[in-house]
N, C-alpha and C positions, 0 to 999 in steps of 0.2 A: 891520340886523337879522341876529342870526346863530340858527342854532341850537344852536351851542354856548358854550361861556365866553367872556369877555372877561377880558386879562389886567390888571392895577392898572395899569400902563404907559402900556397903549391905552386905558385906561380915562381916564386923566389926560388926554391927547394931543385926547380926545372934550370934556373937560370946559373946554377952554382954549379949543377951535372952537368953544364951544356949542353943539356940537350933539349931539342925542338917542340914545344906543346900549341895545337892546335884544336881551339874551342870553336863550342857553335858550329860541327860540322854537319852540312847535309847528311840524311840516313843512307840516302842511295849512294853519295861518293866514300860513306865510312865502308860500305857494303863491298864498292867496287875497288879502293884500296883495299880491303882483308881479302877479296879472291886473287888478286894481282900479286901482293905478300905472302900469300900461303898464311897469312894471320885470323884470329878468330877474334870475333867482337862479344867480349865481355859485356854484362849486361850490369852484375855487382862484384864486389871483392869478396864480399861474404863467403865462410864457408859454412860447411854441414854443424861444425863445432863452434858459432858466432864471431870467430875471429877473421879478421881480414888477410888472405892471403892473394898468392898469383902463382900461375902456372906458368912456366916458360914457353912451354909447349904450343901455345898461344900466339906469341911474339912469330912477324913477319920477318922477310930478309931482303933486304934493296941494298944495291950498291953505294947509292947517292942518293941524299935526301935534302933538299937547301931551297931555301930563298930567292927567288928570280924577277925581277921588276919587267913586265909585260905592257909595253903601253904606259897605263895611267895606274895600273894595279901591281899588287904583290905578288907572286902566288907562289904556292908551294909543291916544290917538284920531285918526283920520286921516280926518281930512274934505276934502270939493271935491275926489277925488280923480279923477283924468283919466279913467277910465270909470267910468259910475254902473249899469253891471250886477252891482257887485258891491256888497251891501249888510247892516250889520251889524243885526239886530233886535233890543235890549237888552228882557227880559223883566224886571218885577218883581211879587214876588207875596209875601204872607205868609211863606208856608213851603213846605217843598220840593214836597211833595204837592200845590199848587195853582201851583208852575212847570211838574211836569210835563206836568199839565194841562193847561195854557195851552201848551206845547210842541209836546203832539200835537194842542191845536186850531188853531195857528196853520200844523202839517205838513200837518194833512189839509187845509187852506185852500191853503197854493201847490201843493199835489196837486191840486187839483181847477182850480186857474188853467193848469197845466203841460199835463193832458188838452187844456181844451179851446184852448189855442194848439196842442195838438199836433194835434186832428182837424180843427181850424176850423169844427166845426159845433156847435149845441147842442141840445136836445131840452127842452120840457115835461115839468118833472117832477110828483113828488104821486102816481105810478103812472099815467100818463099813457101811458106806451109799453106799458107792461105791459097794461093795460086795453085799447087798441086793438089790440095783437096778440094778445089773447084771443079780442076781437068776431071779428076779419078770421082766424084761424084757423075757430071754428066755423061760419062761414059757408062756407068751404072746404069743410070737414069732410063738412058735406052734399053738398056736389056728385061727393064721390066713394060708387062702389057694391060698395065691398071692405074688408077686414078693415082696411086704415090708414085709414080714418075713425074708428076706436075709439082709434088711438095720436092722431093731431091733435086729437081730444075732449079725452083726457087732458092733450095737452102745452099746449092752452088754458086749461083748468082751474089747473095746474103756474102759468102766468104769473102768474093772480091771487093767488097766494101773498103778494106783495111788499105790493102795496097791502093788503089784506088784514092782513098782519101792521105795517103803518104804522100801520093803523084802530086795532088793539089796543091797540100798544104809547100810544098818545094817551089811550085812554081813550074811544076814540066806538065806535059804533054801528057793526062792520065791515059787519052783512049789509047796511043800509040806504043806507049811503055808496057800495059798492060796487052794486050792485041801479043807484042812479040814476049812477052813474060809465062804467058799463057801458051804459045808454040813452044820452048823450050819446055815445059815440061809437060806437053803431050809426048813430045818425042822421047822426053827419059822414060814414060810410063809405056809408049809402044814398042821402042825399041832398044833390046839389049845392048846396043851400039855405045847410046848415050846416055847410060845410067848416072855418069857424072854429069848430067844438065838437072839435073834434081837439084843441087847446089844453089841456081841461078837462082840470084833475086834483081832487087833493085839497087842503084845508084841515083841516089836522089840527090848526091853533088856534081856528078857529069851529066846526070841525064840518061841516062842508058842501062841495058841488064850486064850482070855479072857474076861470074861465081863469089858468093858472099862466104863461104869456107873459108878459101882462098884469100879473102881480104878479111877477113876476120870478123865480120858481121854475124854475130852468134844470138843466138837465145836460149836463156832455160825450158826446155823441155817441157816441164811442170806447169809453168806458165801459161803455155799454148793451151795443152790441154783443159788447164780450170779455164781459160778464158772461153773455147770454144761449149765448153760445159756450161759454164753458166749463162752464156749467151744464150743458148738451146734452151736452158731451163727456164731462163725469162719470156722468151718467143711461146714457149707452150703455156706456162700460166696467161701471158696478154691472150690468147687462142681460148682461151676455156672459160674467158667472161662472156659471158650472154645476152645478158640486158647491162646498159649504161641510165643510170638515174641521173641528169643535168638539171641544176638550179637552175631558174632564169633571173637573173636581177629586176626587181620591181619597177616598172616606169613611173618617175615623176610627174605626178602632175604638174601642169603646166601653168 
């Protein structure tokens, strides 16, 4: 595999070894073939002494390397090859406008594989964190007797946004859904009875609350947290502008 030309010479010299020479290759698929092969990309043949040599030590190791007609294209396929971390995903679809598609749903899927290997931990989702840190804010909220009881009112309120706009976007019943999503985990937070109603989110295909554990509705962990972090950190810089300077557009004369 090179990335640049192969001459008719070398080109011959390939075809009488049988074996497979591939020019004009991307730097990032030469890159992602050599970590998949356990192989290293030579840059010259030169050595220290001006002579051209190779190191073997070099050379990858794949089971199967061949020719495959995909469609309207050729391509070249290299399978069993020595590390299986590196892996190709062949999309097919109509037309371009439903690969894209499939492109950014299959991105945002090892995006959300990638979180949670990255935090190790997962959370209920459905609005499920959002909802109980709403409860367990206002219950806070009360225990204090000064002016930040009104900002933790609000920043409870701020949480249910999420689920809230889930409800919508579905087509259900936001206040109703929310009203009982919000009881189920006051009671996990008062009562040691129902520590598993913390679980409880949404169902935004029946309509109704559910243990999202139990149905498999998960989220990375890590996520939540940068999401509710950065949200706070935007809400406080909009708070700390003071004066707004507005253009006005010049009236035409008439």
């Amino acid at each position: 595999l090179t990335t640049k030309g192969i001459d008719d010479m070398a080109l011959k010299y390939f075809v009488e070894a049988g074996a497979i020479a591939c020019r004009r290759v991307p730097k990032d698929d030469l890159k992602r073939i050599a970590k998949a092969t356990g192989a290293s990309v030579i840059l010259a043949l030169a050595d220290m002494d001006g002579n051209e040599t190779f190191d073997a030590s070099a050379l990858g190791t794949a089971e199967e390397v061949c020719e495959e007609r995909v469609a309207d294209d050729n391509m070249v396929m290299i399978k069993g090859s020595k590390f299986s971390k590196a892996t190709t995903l062949l999309l097919r679809g109509a037309n371009d406008y439903m690969l894209d598609e499939m492109d950014r749903a299959l991105h945002d899927a090892l995006c959300v594989i990638k979180r949670v290997l990255e935090s190790g931990s997962v959370v209920p989702g459905g609005g499920a964190v959002e909802a109980a840190l709403s409860v367990f804010l206002e219950n806070f909220a009360t225990s204090l007797g000064s002016r930040e009881q009104l900002a933790i009112g609000e920043f409870a309120n701020a949480a249910l946004v999420l689920p809230k706009t889930l409800a919508v976007n579905a087509a259900k019943d936001a206040t109703e859904l929310i009203a009982a999503l919000r009881a189920f985990h006051y009671k996990a937070q008062t009562s040691a009875d129902a520590k598993s109603m913390a679980q409880m989110g949404l169902d935004l295909v029946e309509g109704k609350v559910r243990n999202n554990v139990e149905a498999g509705v998960l989220e990375p962990a890590m996520s939540k947290v940068k999401m509710i972090q950065f949200a706070t950190e935007a809400a406080i810089t909009i708070l700390r502008i003071d004066d707004l300077i507005r253009l006005m557009p010049e009236e035409e004369e008439q």
